[in-house]
N, CA and C of each residue as an Amber inpcrd file, in Angstrom:
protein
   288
  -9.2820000  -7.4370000 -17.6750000  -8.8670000  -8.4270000 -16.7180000
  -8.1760000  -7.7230000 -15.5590000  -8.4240000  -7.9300000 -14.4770000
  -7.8890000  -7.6390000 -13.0800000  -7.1470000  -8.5100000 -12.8940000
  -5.6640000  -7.1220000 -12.6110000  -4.1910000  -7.5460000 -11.9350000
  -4.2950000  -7.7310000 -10.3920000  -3.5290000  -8.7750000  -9.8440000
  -3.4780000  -8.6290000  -8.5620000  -1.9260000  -8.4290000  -8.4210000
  -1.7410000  -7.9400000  -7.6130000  -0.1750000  -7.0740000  -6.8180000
   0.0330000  -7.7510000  -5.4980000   0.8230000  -8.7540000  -5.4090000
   1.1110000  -9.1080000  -4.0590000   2.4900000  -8.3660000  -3.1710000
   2.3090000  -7.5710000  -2.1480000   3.4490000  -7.1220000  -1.7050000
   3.7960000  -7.6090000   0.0370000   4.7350000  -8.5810000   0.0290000
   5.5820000  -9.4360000   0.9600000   6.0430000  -7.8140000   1.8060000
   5.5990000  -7.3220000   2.8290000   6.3870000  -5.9090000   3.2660000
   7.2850000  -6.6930000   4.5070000   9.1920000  -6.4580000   4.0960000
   9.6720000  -6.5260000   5.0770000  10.0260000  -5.3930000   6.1870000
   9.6500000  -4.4320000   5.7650000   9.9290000  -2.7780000   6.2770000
   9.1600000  -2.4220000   7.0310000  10.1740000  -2.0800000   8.3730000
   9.3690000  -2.1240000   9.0890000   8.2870000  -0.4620000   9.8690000
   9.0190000  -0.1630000   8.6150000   8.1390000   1.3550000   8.4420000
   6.7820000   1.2190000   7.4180000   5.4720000   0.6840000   8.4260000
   4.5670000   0.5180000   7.6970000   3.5230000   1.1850000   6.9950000
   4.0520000   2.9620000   7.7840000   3.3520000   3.8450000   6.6310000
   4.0100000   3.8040000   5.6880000   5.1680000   3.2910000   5.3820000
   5.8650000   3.3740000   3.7300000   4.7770000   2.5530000   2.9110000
   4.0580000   1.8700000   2.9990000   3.3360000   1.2180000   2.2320000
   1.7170000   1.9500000   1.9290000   1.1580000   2.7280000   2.9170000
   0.0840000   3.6720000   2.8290000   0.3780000   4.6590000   1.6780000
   1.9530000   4.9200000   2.2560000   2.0670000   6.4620000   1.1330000
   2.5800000   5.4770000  -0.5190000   2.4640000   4.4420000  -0.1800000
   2.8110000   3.9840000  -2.1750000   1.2660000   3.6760000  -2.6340000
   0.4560000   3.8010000  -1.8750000  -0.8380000   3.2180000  -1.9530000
  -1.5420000   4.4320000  -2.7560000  -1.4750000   5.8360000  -1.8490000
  -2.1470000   6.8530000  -1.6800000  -1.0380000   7.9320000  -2.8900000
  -0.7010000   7.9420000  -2.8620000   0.4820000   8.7250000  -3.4630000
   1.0350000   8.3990000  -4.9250000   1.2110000   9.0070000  -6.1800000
   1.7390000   8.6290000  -7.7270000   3.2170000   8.3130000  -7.3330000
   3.6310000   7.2030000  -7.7520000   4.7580000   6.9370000  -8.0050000
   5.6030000   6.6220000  -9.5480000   6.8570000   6.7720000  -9.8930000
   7.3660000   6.0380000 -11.3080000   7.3130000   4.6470000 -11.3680000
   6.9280000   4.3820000 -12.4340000   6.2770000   3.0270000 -12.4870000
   8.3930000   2.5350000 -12.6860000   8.6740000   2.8950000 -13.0780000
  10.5180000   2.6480000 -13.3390000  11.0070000   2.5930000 -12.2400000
  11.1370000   3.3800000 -11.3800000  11.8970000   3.4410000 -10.0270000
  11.4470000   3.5430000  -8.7570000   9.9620000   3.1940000  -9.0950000
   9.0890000   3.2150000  -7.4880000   9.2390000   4.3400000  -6.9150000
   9.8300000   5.7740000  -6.9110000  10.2390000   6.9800000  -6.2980000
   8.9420000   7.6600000  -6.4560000   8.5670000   8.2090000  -5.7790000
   7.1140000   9.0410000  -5.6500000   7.6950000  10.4120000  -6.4400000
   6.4420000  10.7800000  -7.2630000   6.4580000  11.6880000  -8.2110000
   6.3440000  13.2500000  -7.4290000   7.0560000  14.3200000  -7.7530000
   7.2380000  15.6160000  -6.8290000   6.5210000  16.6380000  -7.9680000
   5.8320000  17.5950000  -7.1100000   5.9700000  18.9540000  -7.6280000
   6.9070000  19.8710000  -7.2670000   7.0670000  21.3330000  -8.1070000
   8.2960000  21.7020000  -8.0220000   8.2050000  22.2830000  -6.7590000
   7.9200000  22.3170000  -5.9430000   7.7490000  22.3690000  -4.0970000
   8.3120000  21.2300000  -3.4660000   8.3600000  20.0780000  -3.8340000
   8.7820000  19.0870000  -3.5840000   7.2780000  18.2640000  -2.5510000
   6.3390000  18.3890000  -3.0660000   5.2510000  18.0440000  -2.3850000
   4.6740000  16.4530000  -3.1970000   4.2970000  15.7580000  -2.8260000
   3.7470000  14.1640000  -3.4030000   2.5240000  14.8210000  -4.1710000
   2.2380000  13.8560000  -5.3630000   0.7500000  14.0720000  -5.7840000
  -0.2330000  12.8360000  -5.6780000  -1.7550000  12.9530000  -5.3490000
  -2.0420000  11.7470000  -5.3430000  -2.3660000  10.9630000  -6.1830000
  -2.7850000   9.9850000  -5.7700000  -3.3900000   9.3970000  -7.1030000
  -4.8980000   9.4630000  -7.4390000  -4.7650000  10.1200000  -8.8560000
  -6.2380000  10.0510000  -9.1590000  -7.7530000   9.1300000  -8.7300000
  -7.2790000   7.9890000  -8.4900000  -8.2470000   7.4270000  -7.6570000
  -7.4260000   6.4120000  -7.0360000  -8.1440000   6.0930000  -5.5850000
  -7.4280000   5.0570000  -5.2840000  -8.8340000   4.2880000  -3.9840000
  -8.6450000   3.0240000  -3.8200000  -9.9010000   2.9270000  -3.1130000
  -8.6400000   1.8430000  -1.7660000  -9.3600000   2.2210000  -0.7610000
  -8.4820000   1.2970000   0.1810000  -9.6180000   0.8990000   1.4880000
  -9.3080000  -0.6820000   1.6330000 -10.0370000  -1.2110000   2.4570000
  -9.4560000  -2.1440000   3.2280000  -9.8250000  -2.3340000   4.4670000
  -8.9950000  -3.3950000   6.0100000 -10.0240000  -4.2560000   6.0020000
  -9.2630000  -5.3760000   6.4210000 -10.0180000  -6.2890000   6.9290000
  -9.6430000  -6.3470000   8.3450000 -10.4000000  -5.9750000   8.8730000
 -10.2980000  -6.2960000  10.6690000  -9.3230000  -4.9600000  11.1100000
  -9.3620000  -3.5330000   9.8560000  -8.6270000  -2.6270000  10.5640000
  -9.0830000  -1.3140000   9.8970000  -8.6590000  -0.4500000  10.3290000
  -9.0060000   0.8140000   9.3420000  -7.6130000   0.8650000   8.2490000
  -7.8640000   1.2640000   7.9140000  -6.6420000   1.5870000   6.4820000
  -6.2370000   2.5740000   6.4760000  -6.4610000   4.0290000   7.0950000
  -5.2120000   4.9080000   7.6060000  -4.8670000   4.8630000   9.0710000
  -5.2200000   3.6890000   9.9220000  -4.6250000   3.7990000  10.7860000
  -3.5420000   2.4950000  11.1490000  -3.4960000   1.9220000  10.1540000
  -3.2160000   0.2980000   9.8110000  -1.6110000   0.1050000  10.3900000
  -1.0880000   1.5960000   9.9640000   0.2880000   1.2030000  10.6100000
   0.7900000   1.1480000  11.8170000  -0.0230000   2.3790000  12.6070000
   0.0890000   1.9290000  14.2710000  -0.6210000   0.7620000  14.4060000
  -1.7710000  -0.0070000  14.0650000  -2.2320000  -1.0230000  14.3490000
  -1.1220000  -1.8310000  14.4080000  -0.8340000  -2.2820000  13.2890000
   0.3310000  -3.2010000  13.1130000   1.5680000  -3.7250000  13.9920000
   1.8630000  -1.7710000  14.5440000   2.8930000  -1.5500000  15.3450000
   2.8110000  -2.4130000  17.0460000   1.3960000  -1.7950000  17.2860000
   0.5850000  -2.2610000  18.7750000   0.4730000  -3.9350000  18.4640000
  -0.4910000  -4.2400000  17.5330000  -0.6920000  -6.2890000  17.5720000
   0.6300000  -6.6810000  17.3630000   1.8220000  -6.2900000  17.1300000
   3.1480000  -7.0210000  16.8220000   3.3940000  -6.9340000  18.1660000
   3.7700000  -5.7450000  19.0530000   4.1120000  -5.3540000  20.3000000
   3.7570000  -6.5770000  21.1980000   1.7900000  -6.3760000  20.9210000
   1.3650000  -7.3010000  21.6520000   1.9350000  -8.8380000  21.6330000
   1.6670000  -9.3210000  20.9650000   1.5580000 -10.4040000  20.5580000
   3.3890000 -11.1540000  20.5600000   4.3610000  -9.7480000  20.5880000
   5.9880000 -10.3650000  20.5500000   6.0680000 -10.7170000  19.3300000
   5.6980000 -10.8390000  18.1870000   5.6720000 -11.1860000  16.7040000
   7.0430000  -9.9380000  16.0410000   7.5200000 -10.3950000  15.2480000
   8.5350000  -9.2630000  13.6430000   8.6210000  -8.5370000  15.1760000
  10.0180000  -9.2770000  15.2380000  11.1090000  -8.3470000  15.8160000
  12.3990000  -8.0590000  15.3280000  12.7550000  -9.2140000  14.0820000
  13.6720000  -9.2110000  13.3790000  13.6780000  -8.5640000  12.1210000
  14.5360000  -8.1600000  11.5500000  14.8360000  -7.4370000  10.6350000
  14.1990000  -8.1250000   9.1170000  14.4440000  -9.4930000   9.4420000
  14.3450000 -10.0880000   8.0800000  13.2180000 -11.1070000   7.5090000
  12.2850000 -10.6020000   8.9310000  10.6010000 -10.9470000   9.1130000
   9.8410000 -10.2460000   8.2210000   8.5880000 -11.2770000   7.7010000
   7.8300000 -10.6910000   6.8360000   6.9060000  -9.8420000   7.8890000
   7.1260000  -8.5300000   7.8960000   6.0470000  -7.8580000   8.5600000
   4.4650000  -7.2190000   7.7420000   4.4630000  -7.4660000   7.4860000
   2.5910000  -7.4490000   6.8420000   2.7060000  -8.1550000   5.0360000
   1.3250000  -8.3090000   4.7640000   1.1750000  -8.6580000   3.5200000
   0.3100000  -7.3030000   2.8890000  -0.0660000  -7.0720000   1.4880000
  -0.7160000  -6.4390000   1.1900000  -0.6580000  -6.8310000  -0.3640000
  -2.0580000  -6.6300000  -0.6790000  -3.0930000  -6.7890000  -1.7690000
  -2.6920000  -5.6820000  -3.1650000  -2.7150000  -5.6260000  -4.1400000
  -3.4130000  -4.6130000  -4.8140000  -4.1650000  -4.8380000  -5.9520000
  -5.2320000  -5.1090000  -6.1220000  -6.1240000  -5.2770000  -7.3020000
  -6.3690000  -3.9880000  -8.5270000  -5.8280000  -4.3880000  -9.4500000
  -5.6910000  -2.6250000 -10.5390000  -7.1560000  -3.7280000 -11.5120000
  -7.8440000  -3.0240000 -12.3330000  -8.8220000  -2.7860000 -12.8660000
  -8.4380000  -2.1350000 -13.8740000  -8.8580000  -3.4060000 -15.5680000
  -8.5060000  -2.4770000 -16.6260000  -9.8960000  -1.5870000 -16.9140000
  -9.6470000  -0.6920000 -17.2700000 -10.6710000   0.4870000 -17.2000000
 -11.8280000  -0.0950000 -18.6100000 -10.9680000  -0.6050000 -19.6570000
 -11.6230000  -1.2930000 -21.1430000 -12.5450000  -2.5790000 -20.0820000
 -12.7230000  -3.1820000 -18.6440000 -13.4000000  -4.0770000 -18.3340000
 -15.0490000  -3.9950000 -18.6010000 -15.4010000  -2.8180000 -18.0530000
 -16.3910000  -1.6430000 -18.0610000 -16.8710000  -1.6140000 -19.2610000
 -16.2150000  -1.3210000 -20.0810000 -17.1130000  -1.0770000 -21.5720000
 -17.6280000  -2.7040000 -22.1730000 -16.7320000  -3.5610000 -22.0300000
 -16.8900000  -4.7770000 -22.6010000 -17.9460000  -5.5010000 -22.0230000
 -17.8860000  -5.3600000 -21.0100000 -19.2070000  -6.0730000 -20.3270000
 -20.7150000  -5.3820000 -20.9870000 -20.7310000  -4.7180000 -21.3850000
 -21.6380000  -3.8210000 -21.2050000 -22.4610000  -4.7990000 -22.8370000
């Protein structure tokens, strides 16, 4: 069965949400996982798709249509929504 992940982003640093996307985090403390370099690791797979945008460029987008438009100027504005659909891997075999 497929989880869906709804994330309300009030932050208005919207690559913070690319790099939780792209990047392993602790499932306990949301803190992105380090090597001993202190470098991020990614995640073994991850698939990412826009509707009406590219998906690594999503955060300047965001930045420019808000600009435009005078929209989330306040702190305590929902500035974007985002999706995450996880896939139990046992879906795959069962169907079968």
């Amino acid at each position: 069965m497929a989880i869906l992940k709804h994330i309300a982003n009030k932050n208005a640093e919207y690559g913070d949400i690319k790099r939780y996307l792209i990047f392993q985090h602790d499932k306990y403390t949301g803190n992105p996982i380090l090597d001993e370099n202190g470098r991020k690791f990614f995640r073994e797979k991850y698939y990412l798709e826009g509707i009406d945008c590219d998906p690594f460029t999503f955060d300047i987008e965001c930045k420019e249509l808000n600009a435009y438009n005078h929209k989330n100027k306040n702190y305590d504005e929902i500035k974007s929504h985002h999706y995450i659909i996880s896939f139990d891997p046992k879906d795959n075999t069962e169907t079968d």
